[in-house]
C-alpha positions as CSV (number, residue, x, y, z in Angstrom):
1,X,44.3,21.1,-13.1
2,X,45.6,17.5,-12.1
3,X,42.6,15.1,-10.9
4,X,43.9,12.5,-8.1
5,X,41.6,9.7,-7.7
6,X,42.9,7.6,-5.8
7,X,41.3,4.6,-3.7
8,X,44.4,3.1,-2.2
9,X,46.4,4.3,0.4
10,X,49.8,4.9,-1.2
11,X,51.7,7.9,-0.2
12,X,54.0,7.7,-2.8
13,X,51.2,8.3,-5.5
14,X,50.5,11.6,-3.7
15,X,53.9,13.0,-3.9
16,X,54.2,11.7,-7.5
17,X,50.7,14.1,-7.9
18,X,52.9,16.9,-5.7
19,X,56.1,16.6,-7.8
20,X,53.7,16.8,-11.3
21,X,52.6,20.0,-9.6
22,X,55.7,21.4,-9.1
23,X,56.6,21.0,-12.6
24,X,53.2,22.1,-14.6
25,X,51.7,25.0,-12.0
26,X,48.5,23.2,-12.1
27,X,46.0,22.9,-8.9
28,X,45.4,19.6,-7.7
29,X,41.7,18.1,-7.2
30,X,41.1,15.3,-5.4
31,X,38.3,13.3,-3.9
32,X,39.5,12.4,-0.2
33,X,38.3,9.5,1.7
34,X,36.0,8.0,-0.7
35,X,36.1,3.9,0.8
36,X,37.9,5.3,4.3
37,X,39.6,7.5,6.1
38,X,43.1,8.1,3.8
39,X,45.5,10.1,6.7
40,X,47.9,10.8,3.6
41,X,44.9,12.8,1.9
42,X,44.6,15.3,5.1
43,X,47.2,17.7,3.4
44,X,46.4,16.2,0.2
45,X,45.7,18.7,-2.8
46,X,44.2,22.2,-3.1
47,X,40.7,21.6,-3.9
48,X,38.5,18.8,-2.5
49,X,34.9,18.8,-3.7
50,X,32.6,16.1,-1.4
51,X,29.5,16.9,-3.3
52,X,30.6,14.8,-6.4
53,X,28.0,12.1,-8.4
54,X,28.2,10.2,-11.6
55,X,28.1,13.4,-14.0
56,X,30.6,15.3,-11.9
57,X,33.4,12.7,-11.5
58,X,33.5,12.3,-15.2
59,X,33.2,16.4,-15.9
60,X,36.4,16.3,-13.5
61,X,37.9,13.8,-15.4
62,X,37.3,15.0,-18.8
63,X,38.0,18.8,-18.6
64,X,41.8,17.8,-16.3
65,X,44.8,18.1,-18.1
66,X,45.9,15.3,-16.3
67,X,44.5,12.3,-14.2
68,X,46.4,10.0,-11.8
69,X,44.4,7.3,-10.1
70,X,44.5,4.1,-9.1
71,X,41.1,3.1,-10.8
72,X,40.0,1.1,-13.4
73,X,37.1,2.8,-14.0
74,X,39.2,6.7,-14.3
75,X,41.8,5.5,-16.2
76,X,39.2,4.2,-18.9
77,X,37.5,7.7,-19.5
78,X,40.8,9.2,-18.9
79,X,41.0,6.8,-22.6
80,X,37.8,7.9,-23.5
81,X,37.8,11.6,-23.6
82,X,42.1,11.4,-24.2
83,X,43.5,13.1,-21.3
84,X,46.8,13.3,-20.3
85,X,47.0,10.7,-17.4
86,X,49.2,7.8,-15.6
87,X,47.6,4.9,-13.4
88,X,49.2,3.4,-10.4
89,X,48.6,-0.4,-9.2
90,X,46.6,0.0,-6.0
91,X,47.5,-2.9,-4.7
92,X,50.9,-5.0,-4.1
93,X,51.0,-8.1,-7.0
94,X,51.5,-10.4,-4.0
95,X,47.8,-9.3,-2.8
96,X,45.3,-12.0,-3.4
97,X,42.5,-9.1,-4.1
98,X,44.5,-7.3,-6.7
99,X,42.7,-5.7,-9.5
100,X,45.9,-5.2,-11.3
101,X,45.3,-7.7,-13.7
102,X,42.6,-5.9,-15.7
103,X,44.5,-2.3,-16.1
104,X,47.9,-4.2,-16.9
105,X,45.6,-6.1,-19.3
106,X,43.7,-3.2,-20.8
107,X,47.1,-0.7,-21.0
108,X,48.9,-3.8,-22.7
109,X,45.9,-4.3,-25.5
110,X,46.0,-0.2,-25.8
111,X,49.7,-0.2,-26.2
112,X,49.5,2.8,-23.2
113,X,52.0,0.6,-20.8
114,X,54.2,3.8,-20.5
115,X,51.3,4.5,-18.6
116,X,51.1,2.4,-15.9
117,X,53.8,3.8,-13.0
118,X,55.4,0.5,-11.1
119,X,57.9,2.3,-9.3
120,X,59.8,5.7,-8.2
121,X,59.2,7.3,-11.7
122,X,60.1,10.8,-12.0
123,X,57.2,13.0,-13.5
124,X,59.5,14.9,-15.5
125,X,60.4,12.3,-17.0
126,X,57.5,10.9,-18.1
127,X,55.5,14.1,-19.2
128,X,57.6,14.1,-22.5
129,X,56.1,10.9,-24.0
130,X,52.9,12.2,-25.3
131,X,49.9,9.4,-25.7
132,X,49.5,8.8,-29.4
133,X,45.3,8.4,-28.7
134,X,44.8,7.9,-33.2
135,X,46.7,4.9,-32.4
136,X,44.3,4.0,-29.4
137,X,41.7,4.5,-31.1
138,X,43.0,2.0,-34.4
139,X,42.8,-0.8,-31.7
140,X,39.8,0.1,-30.1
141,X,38.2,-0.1,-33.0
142,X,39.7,-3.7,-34.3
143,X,38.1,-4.7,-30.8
144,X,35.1,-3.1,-31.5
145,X,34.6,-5.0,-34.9
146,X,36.1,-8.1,-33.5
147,X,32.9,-7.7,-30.9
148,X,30.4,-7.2,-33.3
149,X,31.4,-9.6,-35.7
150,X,31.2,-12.1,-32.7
151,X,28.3,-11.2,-31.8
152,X,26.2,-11.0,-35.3
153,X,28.0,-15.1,-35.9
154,X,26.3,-15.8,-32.6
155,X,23.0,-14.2,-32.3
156,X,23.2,-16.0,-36.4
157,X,23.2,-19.8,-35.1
158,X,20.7,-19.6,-32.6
């Protein structure tokens, strides 16, 4: 199945999740009108669980074949347990509460920036470029030991 979590309320990430559809046969999940009412999420998708805590929403994340959100938080365990997945920005870049910052950010340090959609991208497209996630995981780790070593210097000097 394709899981949509979306927050935003951005009809063209919907039909982006209806054209994915088209092309791979999988359902789509979603979880409708989690901050408000979303009127583009009333025909939205063809399952639509409301019953749906903290173990749940990551069990729908990591058994999906793919994930599209506009989250922070579901594009990182979309990294986590290496799904198949593409993040749109929630909010315009003129908006002075965009988030935006902190997946462009993240995606660039990942090298996942084929990731990110900005504009009308065609799914078809973009299903061919396959994440490499042993090359993810090389820089997560350099982080990692960056952290710790950081860390251990610190908690040294008192």
């Amino acid at each position: 199945y394709i899981f949509c979590y979306f927050l935003g309320e951005n009809p063209k990430h919907r039909s982006f999740a209806n054209e994915l559809k088209k092309l791979t046969g999988f359902e789509i999940i979603t979880l409708k009108y989690l901050d408000e009412f979303v009127k583009s999420d009333m025909n939205f998708g063809d399952i639509s669980p409301f019953e749906v805590g903290p173990s749940e929403f990551v069990s729908l994340i990591s058994n999906a074949e793919y994930v599209l959100t506009d989250s922070f938080h579901a594009s990182i365990f979309s990294i986590i347990y290496h799904r198949k997945f593409f993040t749109f920005n929630r909010f315009a870049e003129t908006k002075g509460k965009s988030t935006n910052s902190r997946i462009s950010s993240l995606f660039k340090t990942l090298n996942l920036n084929n990731r990110l959609i900005l504009g009308n991208e065609n799914p078809s497209d973009l299903v061919k470029d396959e994440i490499n996630y042993k090359n993810v995981e090389n820089e997560i780790n350099k982080i990692r030991d960056f952290s710790e070593s950081f860390l251990i210097t610190a908690l040294q000097k008192k």
